[in-house]
C-alpha positions, 0 to 999 in steps of 0.5 A: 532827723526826726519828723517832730520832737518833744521840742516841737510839741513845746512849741505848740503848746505855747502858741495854742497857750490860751487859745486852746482849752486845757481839756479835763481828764476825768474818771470812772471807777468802774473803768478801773481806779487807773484809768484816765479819760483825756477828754478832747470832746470839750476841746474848741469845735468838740475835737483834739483837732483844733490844737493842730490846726491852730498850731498851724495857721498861727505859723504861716504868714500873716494874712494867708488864706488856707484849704483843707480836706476832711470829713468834719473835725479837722473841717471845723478846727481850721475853719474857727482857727482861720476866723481866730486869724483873719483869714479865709477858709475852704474846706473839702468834705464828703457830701454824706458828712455828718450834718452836725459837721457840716452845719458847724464848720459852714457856721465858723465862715468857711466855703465849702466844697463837697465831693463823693467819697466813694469816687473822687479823691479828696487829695487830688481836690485839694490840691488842684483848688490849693493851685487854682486859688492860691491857698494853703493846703492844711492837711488833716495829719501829714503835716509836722506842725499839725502832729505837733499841736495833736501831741499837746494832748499827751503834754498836758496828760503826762503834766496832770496824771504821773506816771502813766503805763499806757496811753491809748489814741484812736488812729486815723491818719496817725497824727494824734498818736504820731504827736503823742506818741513823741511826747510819751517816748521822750518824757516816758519810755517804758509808757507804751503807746497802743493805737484803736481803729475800727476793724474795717478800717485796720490800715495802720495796723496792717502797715506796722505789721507789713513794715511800710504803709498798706492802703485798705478799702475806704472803711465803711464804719460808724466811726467817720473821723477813723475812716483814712484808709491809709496811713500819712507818709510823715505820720507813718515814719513816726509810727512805725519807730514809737507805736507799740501796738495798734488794736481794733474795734467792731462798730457795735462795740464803738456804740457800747462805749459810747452808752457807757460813757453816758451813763456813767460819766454823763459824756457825749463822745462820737464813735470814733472818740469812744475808740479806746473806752471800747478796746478797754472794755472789751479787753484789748487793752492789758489790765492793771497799771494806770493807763490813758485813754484818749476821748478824741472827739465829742462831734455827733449830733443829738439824733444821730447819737440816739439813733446808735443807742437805741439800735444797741438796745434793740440788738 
């Protein structure tokens, strides 16, 4: 049996119904008259992540307190969705995490409890404060309920724009591409569904061209939110039968999307949101036909974001 259905994701978009934002998907004729940009930095918490998280609190029992791992959006996603439930949430993150990331998911009410990411090991973190105190763990994608909320995206993507060629998804852990990938299969079959990650960081890629799941170097890469160095056990299983193909991007090319979408559509995305705008522009993605390219997140900071553009202008 699969790991997630169509099903699935219908069930999550009635539960995040009205508690997510319906996000726009906006246009860019130099892009290319069919291209469509699913604009997930204006989801609740400035990322696709909240869709999942929520989807997945509001399945537990009621009044049950959570844990999760992340280095800043799934932080921020479980921290505003405990506090829309009445419940307490830990969150284990990377002491170099963006300082935007840390300021807001401190600023929903979460605890949190950094830890070096470079020599101690998150999941192993986790899990032990998840024993200790009695918590639910929230994994940031190899979970059934979290793909499932992140294929909401796609749901509402094939509902506005018919008759889609591709759909392009920055890959981390492969929840968001797991979710959508699902949906895209089963209402769109000869859709193809292409993947982005940052070259440093290219395990999902490696893995489908290895047929089982390849660990990598912890990537080091401007895109933080892209930074899994190995692909979920579930979200790999789903992958491995739906993804057509996965690509990758350079960081300077990351920052170049980034000025791109500025300029032009007057949108802030984070390195790891601009993914597949830098594939498209940098001819990864095959010409022609109308294709969706997801913008996953929105979550970088003023300075940081002027930081990275003006060290492109510089080059």
């Amino acid at each position: 049996m699969p790991v997630i259905e169509l099903a699935d994701v219908q069930a999550a978009a009635r539960r995040i119904d009205g508690v997510a934002h319906r996000t726009p998907v906006l246009r860019s004729r130099t892009l290319g008259e069919g291209v469509f940009l699913k604009a997930e930095c204006f989801q609740r918490t400035g990322a696709f992540k909240f869709r999942g998280a929520y989807n997945k609190l509001a399945s537990l029992p009621e009044g049950r307190d959570v844990i999760a791992f992340s280095s800043g959006n799934h932080a921020q996603a479980v921290a505003l969705a405990a506090r829309l439930r009445g419940v307490r949430a830990t969150i284990v993150m990377p002491a170099d995490a963006p300082a935007a990331k840390l300021a807001a998911t401190r600023g929903y009410g979460a605890e949190i409890v950094t830890y070096d990411r470079w020599t101690e090991n998150r999941e192993e973190i986790g899990a032990r404060l998840a024993a200790e105190r009695g918590l639910e763990l929230v994994k940031p994608y190899d979970d059934p309920l979290i793909m499932a909320g992140q294929g909401t995206v796609a749901l509402e993507l094939l509902d506005e724009v018919a008759e889609l060629d591709a759909i392009v998804v920055p890959v981390s852990g492969g929840g968001l591409i797991a979710g959508c990938a699902t949906v895209v299969k089963a209402l769109r079959p000869s859709c193809r569904v292409i993947g982005v990650e940052p070259a440093a960081g290219d395990d999902t890629a490696r893995s489908l061209a290895a047929g089982e799941r390849v660990r990598v170097e912890i990537p080091r890469t401007i895109a933080d939110g892209l930074g899994a160095p190995e692909p979920g056990e579930l979200t790999f299983e789903v992958n491995r039968r739906l993804v057509d193909e996965v690509v990758t991007v350079e960081d300077d090319e990351l920052v170049e999307a980034m000025a791109f979408l500025f300029d032009r559509l007057k949108v802030v995305v984070e390195p790891s949101g601009a993914a597949g705008v830098a594939a498209l522009r940098q001819g990864r993605i095959p010409a022609g036909g109308r294709v969706g390219i997801v913008l996953s997140g929105g979550n970088v900071g003023a300075g940081r974001f002027a930081e990275l553009v003006a060290g492109r202008n510089e080059a």
